[in-house]
C-alpha positions in Angstrom: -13.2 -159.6 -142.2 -13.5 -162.9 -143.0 -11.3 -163.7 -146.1 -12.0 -166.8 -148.5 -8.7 -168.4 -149.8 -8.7 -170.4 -153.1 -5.7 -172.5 -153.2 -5.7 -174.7 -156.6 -5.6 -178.6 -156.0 -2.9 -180.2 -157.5 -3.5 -183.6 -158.3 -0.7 -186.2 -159.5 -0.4 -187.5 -163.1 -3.5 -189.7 -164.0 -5.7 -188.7 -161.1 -9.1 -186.9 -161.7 -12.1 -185.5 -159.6 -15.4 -185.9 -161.2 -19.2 -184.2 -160.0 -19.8 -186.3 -157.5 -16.0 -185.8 -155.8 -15.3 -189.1 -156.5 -11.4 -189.6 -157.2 -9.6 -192.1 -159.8 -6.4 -192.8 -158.6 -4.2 -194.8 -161.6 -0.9 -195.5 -159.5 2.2 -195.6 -162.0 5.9 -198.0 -161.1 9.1 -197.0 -162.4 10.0 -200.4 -162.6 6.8 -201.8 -164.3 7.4 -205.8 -165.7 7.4 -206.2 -169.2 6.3 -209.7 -170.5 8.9 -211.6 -171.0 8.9 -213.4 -174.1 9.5 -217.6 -174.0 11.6 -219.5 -176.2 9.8 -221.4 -178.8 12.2 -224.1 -178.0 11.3 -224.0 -174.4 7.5 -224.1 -175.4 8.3 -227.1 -177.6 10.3 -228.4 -174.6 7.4 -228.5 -172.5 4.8 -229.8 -174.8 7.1 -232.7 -175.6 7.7 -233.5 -171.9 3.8 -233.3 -171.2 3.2 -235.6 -174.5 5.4 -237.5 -172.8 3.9 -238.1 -169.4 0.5 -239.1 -171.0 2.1 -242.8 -172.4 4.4 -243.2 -169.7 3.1 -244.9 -166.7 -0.4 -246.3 -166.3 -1.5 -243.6 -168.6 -4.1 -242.8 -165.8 -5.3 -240.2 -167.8 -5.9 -242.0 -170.8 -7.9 -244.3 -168.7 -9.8 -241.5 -167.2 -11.1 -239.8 -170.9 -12.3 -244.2 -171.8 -14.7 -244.4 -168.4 -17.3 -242.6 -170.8 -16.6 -244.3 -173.9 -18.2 -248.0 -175.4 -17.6 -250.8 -173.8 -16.0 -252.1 -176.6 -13.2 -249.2 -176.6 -12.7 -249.9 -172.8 -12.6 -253.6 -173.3 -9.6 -253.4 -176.0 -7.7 -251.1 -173.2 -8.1 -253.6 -170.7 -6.7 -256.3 -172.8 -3.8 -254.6 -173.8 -2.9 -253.8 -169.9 -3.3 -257.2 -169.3 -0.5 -258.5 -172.0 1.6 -256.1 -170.7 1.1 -256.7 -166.8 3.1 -260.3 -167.2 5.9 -257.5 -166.8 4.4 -255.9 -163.9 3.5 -253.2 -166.4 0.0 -251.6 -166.4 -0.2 -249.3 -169.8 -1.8 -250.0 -172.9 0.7 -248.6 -175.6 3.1 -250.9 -174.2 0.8 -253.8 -174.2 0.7 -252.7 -178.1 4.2 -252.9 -178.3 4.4 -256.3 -177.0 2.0 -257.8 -179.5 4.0 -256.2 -181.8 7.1 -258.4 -180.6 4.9 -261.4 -180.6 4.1 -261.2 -184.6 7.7 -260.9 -185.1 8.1 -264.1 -182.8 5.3 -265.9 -184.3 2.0 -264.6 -186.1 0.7 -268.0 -184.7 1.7 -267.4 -181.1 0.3 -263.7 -181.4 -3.4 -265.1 -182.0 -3.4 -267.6 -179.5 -1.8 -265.5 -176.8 -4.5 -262.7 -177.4 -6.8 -265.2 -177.6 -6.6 -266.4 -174.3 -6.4 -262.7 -172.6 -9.8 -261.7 -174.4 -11.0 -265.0 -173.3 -9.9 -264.3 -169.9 -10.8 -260.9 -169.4 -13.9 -261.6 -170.6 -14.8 -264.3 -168.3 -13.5 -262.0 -164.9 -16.4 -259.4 -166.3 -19.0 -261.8 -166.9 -18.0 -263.7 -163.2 -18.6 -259.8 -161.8 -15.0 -259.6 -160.6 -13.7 -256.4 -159.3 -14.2 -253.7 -162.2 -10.8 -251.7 -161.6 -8.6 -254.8 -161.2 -9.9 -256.4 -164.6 -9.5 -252.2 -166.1 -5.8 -253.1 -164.6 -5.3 -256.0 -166.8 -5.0 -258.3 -163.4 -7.6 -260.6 -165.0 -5.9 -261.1 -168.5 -2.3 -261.5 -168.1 -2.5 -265.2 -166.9 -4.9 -266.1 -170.1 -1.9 -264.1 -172.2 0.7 -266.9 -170.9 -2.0 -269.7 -170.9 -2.2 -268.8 -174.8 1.5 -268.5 -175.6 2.7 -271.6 -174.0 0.0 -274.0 -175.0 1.2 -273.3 -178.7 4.5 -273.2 -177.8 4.2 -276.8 -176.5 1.9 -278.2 -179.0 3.3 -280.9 -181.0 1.2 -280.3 -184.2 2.9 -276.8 -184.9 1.1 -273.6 -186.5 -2.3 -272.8 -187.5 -3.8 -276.1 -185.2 -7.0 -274.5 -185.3 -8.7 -276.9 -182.9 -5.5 -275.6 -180.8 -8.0 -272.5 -180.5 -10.6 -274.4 -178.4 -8.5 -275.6 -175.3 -6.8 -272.5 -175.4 -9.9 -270.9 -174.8 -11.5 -273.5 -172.2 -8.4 -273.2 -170.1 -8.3 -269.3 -170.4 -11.4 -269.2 -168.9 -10.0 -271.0 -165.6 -7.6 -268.5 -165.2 -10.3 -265.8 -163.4 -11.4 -269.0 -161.3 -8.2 -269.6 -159.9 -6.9 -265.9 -159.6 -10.4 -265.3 -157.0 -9.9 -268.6 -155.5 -6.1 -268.3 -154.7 -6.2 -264.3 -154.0 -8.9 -264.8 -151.2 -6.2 -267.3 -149.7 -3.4 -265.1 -150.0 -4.6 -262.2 -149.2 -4.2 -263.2 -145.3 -1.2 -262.5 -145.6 -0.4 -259.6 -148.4 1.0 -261.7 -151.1 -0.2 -261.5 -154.8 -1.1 -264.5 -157.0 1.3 -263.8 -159.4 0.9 -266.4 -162.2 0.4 -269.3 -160.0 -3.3 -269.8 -161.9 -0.9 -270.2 -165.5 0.8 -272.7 -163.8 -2.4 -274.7 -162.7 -4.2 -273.9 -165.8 -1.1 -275.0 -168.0 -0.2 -278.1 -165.8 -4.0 -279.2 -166.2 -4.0 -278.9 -170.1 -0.4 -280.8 -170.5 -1.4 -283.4 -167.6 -4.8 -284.6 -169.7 -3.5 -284.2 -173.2 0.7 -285.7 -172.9 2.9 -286.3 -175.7 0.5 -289.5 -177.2 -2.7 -287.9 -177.5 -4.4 -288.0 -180.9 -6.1 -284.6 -181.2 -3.7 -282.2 -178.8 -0.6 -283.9 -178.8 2.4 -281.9 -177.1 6.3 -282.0 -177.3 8.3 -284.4 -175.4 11.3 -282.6 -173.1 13.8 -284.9 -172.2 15.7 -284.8 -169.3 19.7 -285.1 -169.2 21.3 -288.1 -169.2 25.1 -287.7 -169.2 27.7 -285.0 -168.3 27.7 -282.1 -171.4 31.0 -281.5 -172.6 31.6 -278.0 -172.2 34.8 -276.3 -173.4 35.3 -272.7 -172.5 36.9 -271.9 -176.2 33.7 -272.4 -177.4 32.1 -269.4 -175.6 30.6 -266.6 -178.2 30.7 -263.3 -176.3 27.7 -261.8 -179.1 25.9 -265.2 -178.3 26.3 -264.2 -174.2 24.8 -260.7 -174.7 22.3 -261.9 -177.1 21.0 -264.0 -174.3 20.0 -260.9 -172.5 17.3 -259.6 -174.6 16.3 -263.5 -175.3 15.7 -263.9 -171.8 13.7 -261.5 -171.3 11.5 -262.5 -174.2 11.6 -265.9 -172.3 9.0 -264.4 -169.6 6.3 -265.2 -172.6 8.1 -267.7 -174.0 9.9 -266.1 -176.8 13.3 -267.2 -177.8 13.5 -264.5 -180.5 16.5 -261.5 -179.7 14.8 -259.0 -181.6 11.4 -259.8 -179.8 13.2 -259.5 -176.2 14.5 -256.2 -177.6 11.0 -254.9 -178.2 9.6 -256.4 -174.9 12.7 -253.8 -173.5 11.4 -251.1 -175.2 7.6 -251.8 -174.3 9.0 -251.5 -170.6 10.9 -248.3 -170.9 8.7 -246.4 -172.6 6.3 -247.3 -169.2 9.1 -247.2 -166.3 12.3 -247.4 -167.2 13.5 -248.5 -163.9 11.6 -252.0 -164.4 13.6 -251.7 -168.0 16.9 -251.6 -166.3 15.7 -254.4 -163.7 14.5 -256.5 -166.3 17.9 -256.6 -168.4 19.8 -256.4 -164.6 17.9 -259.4 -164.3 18.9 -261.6 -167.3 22.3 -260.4 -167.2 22.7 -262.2 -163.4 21.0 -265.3 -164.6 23.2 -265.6 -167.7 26.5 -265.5 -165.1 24.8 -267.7 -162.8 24.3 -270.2 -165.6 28.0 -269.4 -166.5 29.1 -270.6 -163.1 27.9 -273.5 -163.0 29.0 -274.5 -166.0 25.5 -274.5 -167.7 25.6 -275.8 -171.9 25.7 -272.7 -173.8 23.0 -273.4 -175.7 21.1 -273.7 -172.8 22.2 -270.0 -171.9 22.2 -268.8 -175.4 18.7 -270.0 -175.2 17.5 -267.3 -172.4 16.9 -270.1 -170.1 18.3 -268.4 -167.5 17.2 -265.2 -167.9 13.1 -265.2 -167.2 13.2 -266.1 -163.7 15.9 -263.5 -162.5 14.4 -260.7 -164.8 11.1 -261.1 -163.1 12.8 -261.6 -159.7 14.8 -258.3 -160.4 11.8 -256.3 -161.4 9.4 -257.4 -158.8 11.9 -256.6 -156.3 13.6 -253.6 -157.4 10.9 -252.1 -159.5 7.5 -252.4 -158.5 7.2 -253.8 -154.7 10.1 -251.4 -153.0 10.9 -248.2 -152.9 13.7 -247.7 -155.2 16.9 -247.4 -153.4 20.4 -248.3 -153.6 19.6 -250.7 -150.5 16.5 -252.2 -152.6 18.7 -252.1 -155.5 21.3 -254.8 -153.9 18.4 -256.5 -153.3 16.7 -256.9 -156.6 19.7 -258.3 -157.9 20.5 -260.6 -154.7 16.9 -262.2 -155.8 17.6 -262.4 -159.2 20.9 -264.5 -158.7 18.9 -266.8 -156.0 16.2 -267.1 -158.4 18.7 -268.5 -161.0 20.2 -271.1 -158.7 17.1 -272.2 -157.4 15.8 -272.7 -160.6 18.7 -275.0 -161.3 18.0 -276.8 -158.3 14.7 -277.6 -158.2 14.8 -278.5 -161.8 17.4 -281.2 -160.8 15.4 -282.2 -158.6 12.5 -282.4 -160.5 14.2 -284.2 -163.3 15.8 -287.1 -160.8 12.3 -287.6 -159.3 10.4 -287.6 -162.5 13.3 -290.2 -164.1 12.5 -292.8 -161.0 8.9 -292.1 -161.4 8.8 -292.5 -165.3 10.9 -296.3 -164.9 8.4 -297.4 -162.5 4.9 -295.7 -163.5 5.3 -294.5 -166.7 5.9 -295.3 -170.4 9.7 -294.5 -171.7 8.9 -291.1 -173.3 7.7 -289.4 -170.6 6.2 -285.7 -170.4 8.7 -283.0 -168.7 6.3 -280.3 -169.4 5.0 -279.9 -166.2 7.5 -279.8 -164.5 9.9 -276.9 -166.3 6.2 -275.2 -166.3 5.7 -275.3 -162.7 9.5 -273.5 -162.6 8.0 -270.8 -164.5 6.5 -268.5 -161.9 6.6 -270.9 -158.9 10.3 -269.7 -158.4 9.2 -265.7 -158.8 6.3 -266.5 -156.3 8.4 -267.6 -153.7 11.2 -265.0 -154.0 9.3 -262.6 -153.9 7.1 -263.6 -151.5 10.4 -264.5 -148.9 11.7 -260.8 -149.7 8.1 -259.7 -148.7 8.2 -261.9 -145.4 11.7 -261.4 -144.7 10.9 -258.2 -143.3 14.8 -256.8 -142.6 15.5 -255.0 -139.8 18.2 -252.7 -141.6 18.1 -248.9 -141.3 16.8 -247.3 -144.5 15.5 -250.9 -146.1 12.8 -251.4 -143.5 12.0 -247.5 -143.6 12.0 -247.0 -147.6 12.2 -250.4 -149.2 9.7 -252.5 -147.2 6.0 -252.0 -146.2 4.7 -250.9 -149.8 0.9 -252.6 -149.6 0.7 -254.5 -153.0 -2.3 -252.9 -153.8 -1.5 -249.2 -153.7 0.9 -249.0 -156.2 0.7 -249.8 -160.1 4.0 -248.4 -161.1 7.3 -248.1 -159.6 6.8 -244.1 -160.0 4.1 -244.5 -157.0 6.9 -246.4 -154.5 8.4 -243.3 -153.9 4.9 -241.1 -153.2 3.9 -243.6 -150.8 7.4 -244.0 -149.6 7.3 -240.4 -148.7 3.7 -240.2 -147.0 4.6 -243.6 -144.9 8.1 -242.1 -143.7 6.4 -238.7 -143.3 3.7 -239.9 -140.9 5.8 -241.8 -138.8 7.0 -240.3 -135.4 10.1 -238.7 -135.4 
């Protein structure tokens, strides 16, 4: 007898069989998450700090939303990137900033110095120069200076408005010798800097000299006796003043307030080349202190350009940052200070012989403080670059950075990392 046994299926909680025997399984946790619910402060936190990253930088992604907009709108960014890369800065808001510190310098300066980057940006497009480098601001930061210093020199004061034309002319050579110079150069890695200011600048005040009728420019005479220098007469506000002022020397501004902008322009894009730039003024000012320099001189900011863009190139764009690099930066910046001293010396004994025998009495120094300018950064930088040292950690982390992959200190250490990464243990 065959017996048939029903025995009832017992299925779990939440598990079903339908017609066609098909099962639904719905599989329940004790411990089931619950969403967990974020500060508003901490969502603040984070939108602030991603605000944040967009204007710091090279504000790549700003330029990346401007490759489909006008021309026009492109142009302006480029311009702006090119006031600010006399700093070794690529970003457009500080650009901004910048020509913000030049109207409270001089409304007059502020024209002429944009003047001449427009002028010079536009000249590397129209020439067909390499797109991304002008987008950089590589092509306008030489026509910037050009612009500055050719009204800071000009005898006839503001609002010159035939100033406007040379300013322009010579602007327009800055592309020329940034192409010429750069295929020269690049043999052996080293960047043009603003060697084609110096030509452009040195060209202008060779032609026109203190005497001409239309472009006349301002006579710097050299020293003739032994300053009197008495040590009671040091102002300690004066000394710290000179810090900001000498960073605002780098564009030729001897305004405080105007270096303090140029400071904030700089942190808000690294504020590593910030501290490297005020580093940098700070050494010159005690080199200029030890040597007994007139305080006006130092008071001035004088002192201070060279170093701060010895310090910066060193320490903040063209090593990885470390505390080897560091020493480094500000090794440079006190060279930089005392051979500025030096050649200017130099200069000044050879162009006193030169002016008795060649030359009418009032003879034009220009040049020659000009050619001090960048000529000094140039070659610091370039013997750092050459010197190649052989010291754990510096030649691993802090040498070997190609010039052309990095636009912002924040890159060093990315590259810094791949290169030490890739090398055999």
């Amino acid at each position: 007898m065959n017996c048939l046994f029903f025995f009832p299926l017992i299925l779990p909680k939440g598990q079903n069989i339908n017609m066609e025997n098909s099962v639904d399984v719905k599989i329940e946790t004790k411990g089931e998450r619950k969403p967990i619910k974020q500060n508003p402060l901490s969502k603040a936190g984070k939108k602030v700090c991603r605000a944040v990253g967009y204007i710091t930088g090279d504000m790549k992604e700003f330029g990346a939303w401007l490759k489909d907009k006008p021309l026009m709108i492109q142009f302006i960014d480029w311009v702006l990137r090119g006031i600010s890369q006399v700093m070794f800065v690529n970003n457009p808001l500080s650009g901004l900033i910048v020509v913000a510190g030049f109207l409270v310098q001089n409304p007059w300066w502020t024209l002429t110095g944009c003047l001449g980057t427009v002028v010079s940006t536009l000249t590397a497009l129209i020439l067909g120069q390499d797109r991304s480098a002008i987008a950089a601001g590589l092509y306008g930061y030489n026509g910037v200076l050009v612009g500055l210093l050719m009204a800071v020199f000009s005898a006839k004061g503001n609002y010159h408005w035939w100033l406007l034309l040379p300013v322009a002319l010579m602007s327009m050579t800055c592309p020329v010798f940034t192409s010429a110079l750069g295929s020269v150069f690049c043999k052996w890695d080293l960047p043009v800097f603003t060697l084609p200011f110096n030509l452009a600048l040195t060209l202008y005040l060779a032609a026109s000299g203190p005497h001409n009728l239309f472009f006349p420019t301002t006579v710097i005479q050299s020293a003739t006796a032994t300053p009197n220098i008495t040590w009671t007469n040091a102002e300690m506000p004066m000394l710290l003043q000179s810090i900001p002022v000498g960073v605002g020397q780098v564009y030729g501004c001897d305004n405080p307030w105007t270096g303090g902008i140029f400071l904030i322009a700089l942190f808000i894009s690294s504020p590593l080349i910030c501290l490297h730039a005020a580093i940098g003024s700070a050494v010159g000012m005690l080199a200029a202190l030890s040597l007994a320099t007139p305080f006006s001189k130092i008071y001035s900011g004088l002192w201070g350009y060279n170093s701060s863009l010895s310090c910066v190139a060193i320490g903040g764009m063209f090593y990885a940052f470390t505390w080897q690099t560091h020493l480094l930066a500000i090794a440079c910046a006190l060279f930089s200070a005392y051979l500025g001293a030096t050649v200017t010396n130099m200069l000044s004994v050879v162009s006193s012989v030169l002016a008795k025998v060649f030359f009418p009495p009032k003879t034009d120094l220009n040049i020659l403080n000009i050619w001090t300018f960048s000529w000094l950064v140039r070659q610091n930088t370039k013997t750092q670059r050459t010197i190649q040292p052989k010291a754990e950690g510096v030649w691993e982390r802090g040498h070997g950075l190609p010039k052309g992959l990095v636009s912002v200190p924040a890159e060093t250490g990315r590259f810094d990392h791949h290169f030490s990464s890739s090398e055999p243990a």
